[in-house]
N, C-alpha and C positions, 0 to 999 in steps of 0.2 A: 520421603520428601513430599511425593504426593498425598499422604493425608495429613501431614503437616499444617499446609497449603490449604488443605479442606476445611481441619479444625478452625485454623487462622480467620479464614475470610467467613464459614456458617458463623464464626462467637461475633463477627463482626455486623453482619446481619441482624442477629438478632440482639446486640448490646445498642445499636441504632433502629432496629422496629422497622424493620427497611426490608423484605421479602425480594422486592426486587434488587439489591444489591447479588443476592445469592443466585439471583436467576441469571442476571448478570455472570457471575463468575460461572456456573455450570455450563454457560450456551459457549463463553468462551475457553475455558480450558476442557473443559468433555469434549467440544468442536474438534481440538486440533489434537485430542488422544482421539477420538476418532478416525481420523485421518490416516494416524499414525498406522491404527490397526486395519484400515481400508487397505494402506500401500503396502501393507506387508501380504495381503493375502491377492490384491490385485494392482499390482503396481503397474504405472502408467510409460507407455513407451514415448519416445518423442513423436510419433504420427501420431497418439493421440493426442498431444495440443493442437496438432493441425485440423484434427477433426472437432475438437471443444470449441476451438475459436472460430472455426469455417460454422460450426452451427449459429453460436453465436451472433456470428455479424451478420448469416444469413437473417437470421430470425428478427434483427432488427432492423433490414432493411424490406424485410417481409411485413413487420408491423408498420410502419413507414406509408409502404405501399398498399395493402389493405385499409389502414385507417383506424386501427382498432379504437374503439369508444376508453377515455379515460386515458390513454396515454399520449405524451406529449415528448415530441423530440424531433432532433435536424436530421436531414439527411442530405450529405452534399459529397461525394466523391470527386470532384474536380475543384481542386485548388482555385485561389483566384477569382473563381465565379461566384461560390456560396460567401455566408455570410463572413466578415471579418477572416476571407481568404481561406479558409479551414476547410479540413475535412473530415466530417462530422457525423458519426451513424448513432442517434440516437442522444449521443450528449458526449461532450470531448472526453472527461476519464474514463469513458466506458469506451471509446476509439482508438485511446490511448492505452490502454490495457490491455488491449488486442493487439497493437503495435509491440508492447514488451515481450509479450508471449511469443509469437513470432518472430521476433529479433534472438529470443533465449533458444529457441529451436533450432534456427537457422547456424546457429554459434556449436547446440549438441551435434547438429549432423555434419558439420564441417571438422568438427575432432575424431568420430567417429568413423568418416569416409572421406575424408579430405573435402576441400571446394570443387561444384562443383556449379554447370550453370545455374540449373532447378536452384541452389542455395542460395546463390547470388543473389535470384530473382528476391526469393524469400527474402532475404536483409533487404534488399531495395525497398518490396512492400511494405515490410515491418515502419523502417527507419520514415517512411512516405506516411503512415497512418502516425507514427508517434510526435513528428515533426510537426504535421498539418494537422496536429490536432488540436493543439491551441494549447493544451494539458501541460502545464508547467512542473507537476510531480512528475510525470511519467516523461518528459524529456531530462528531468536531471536522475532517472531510475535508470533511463537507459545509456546515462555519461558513465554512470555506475558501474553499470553490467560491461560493459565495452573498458573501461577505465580496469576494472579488477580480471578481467578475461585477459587481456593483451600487455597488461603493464608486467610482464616476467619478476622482476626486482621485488615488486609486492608482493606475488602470488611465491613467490621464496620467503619472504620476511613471514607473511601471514600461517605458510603451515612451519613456518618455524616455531612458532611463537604464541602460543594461543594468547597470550597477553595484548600483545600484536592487534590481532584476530578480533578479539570482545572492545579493542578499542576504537576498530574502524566503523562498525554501527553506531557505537553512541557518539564517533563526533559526524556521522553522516546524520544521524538524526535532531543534532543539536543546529548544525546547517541547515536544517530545511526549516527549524525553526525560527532563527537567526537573518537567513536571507529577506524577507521579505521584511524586514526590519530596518534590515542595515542600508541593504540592497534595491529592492525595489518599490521603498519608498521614496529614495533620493536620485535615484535614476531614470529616466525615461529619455527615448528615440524614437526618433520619424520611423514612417514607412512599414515594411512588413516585419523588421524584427519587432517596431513598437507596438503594434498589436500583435505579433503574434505572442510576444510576453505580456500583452495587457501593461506596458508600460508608455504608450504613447502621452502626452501631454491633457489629447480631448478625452482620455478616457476615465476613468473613474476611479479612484485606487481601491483595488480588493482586496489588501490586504489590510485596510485601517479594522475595519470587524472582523478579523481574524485575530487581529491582536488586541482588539477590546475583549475579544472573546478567552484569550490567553492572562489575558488580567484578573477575570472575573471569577475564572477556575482558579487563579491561583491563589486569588483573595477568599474564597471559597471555603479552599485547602488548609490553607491557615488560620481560619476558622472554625474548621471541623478538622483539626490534625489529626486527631485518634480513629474518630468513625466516620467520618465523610459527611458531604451534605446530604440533603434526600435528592434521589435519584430524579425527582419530580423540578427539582431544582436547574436542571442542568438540559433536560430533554428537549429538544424541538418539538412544538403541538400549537397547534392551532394555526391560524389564519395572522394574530397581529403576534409576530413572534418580535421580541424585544433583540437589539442592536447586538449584545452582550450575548445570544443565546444562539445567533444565526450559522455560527462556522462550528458548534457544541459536536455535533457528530463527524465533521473533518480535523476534530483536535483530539483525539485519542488520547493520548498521552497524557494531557493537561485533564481530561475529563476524567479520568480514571485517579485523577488524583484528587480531582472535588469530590468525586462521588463514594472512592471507598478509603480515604483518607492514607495515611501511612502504606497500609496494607495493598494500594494500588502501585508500589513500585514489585509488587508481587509477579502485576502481569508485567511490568517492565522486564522481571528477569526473565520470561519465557522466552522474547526474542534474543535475550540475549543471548540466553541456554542453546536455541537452534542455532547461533553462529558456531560457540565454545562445542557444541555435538557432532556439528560436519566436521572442524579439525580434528575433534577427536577419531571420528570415523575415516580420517581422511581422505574428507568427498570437498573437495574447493567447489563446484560444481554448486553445489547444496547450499556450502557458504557465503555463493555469489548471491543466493535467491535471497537468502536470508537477512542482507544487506538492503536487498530490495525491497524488502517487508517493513522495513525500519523506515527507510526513503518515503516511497508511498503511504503509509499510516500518517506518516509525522504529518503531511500535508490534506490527505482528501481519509482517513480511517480507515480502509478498506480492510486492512488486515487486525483490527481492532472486529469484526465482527466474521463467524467463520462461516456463515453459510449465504455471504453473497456469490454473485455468482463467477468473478476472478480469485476470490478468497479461498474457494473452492479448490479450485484448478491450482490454485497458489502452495496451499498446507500437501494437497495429496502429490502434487509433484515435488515436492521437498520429502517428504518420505520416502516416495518411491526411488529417486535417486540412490537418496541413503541404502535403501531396500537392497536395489540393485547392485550395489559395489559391494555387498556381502555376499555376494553369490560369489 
């Protein structure tokens, strides 16, 4: 299957003259076989999220407070006071992604050793960084995560049924497309839910260039069905970056299907495959994250690209899981 996959997408590179479409595909399917073979020889415990993300947010409210030349970002820990009520270390998906991690750890160590205070604390924090963080993926990641952990009836249907199972990521990821559409174009309130969803009346709608941006990949696509458009097409660069081109790298999905035509629902199946692979390993655990990955991608890319730096933490603790229920 794997060099299937290989053949498939190099003839496509090169029947398009397009080098970087292949570079593309090695950084992301080599990324998360990488991973794969990191967690099997050093798989990661639950303290180490605590320790990935405690560096993390250290380190960004360390650059924060030093000043470092060239980087740019909020820092506000108390609600209410900072900007638009949030709370904000460095930029809200990266606050908010701190907040998931954290929430998903708090959730391992309570199956593991029951509740306890220390845990409590934990989801307190988590749900307090993912909330106030403004982060609209990473609050509907973590309705997710809470949603597929605690709703019993599901978590029976889904390792029933792998059918089940691969059908719950793609209509999670068709929602996340969908809402800002349906949803939070036509929607807006006062007060702190209206900004904290970016849906108050005085504010601006962020989703109209998401979804110019989702037309343009698609009109794209359907003009380049077979090989995609050039990669050069579709990229964020420069200073006057066109209306069409601004949400390019938080639309994954759509982009992967302007840029490597047909052959982009290729990387679709990979997330699909880490759902259909935790049932099959039966790790619900795994399958949870893996919903997560679909969530978040669909809105801000992250997991469209494997060596940021939650993307990271994201693929090796999904293996490592796996890892560990085979033992």
């Amino acid at each position: 299957m794997a060099l299937g996959i290989t053949a498939a997408l190099t003839g496509n590179a090169i029947a398009s003259a397009d080098p970087e479409k292949f570079v593309d595909f090695v950084a992301f399917f080599g990324g998360v076989a990488g991973y794969f073979l990191i967690a099997e020889r050093y798989p990661l415990r639950v303290r180490d999220i605590l320790t990935f993300v405690g560096i993390a947010l250290g380190a960004g409210i360390l650059i924060h407070v030093v000043g470092a030349p060239g980087v740019q970002g909020e820092f506000d820990l108390i609600p209410f006071v900072g900007e638009n009520w949030r709370v904000i270390i460095r930029s809200p998906h990266f606050t908010g992604r701190s907040g998931l991690f954290l929430l998903f750890a708090s959730l391992l160590f309570s199956r593991e050793k029951g509740w306890r205070l220390w845990y409590v604390v934990l989801l307190g924090l988590s749900l307090y960084l993912i909330v106030f963080s403004g982060s609209r993926s990473s609050v509907a990641a973590a309705l997710a995560i809470l949603g597929l952990w605690y709703l019993k009836p599901v978590q029976q249907l889904v390792m029933r049924s792998w059918v089940v199972g691969a059908l719950i990521p793609i209509l999670a990821g068709l929602t996340m497309y969908l809402a800002p559409v349906l949803v939070f174009q036509s929607l807006t309130a006062e007060g702190f839910l209206g900004t904290l969803l970016q849906i108050s009346p005085q504010q601006e709608d962020v989703t109209s260039g998401r979804l110019l941006t989702w037309l343009y990949h698609l009109d794209l696509f359907m003009n380049n069905f077979w090989t995609g458009a050039p990669v050069s097409a579709v990229v964020e660069t420069g200073e006057n970056i066109p209306l069409e081109l601004r949400g390019s790298n938080e639309s994954f999905f759509t982009k992967v299907l302007a840029t490597q035509g047909v052959f982009g629902f290729l990387f679709y199946s990979l997330f699909l495959y880490l759902s259909v692979f935790s049932l099959k390993k039966k790790v619900y655990t795994s399958y949870i994250l893996s919903v997560v990955f679909v969530v978040v991608t669909s809105s801000a890319g992250i997991y469209g690209s494997t060596y940021s730096l939650y993307s990271i933490l994201g693929y090796w603790l999904y293996f490592s899981l796996i890892s560990r229920s085979n033992k």
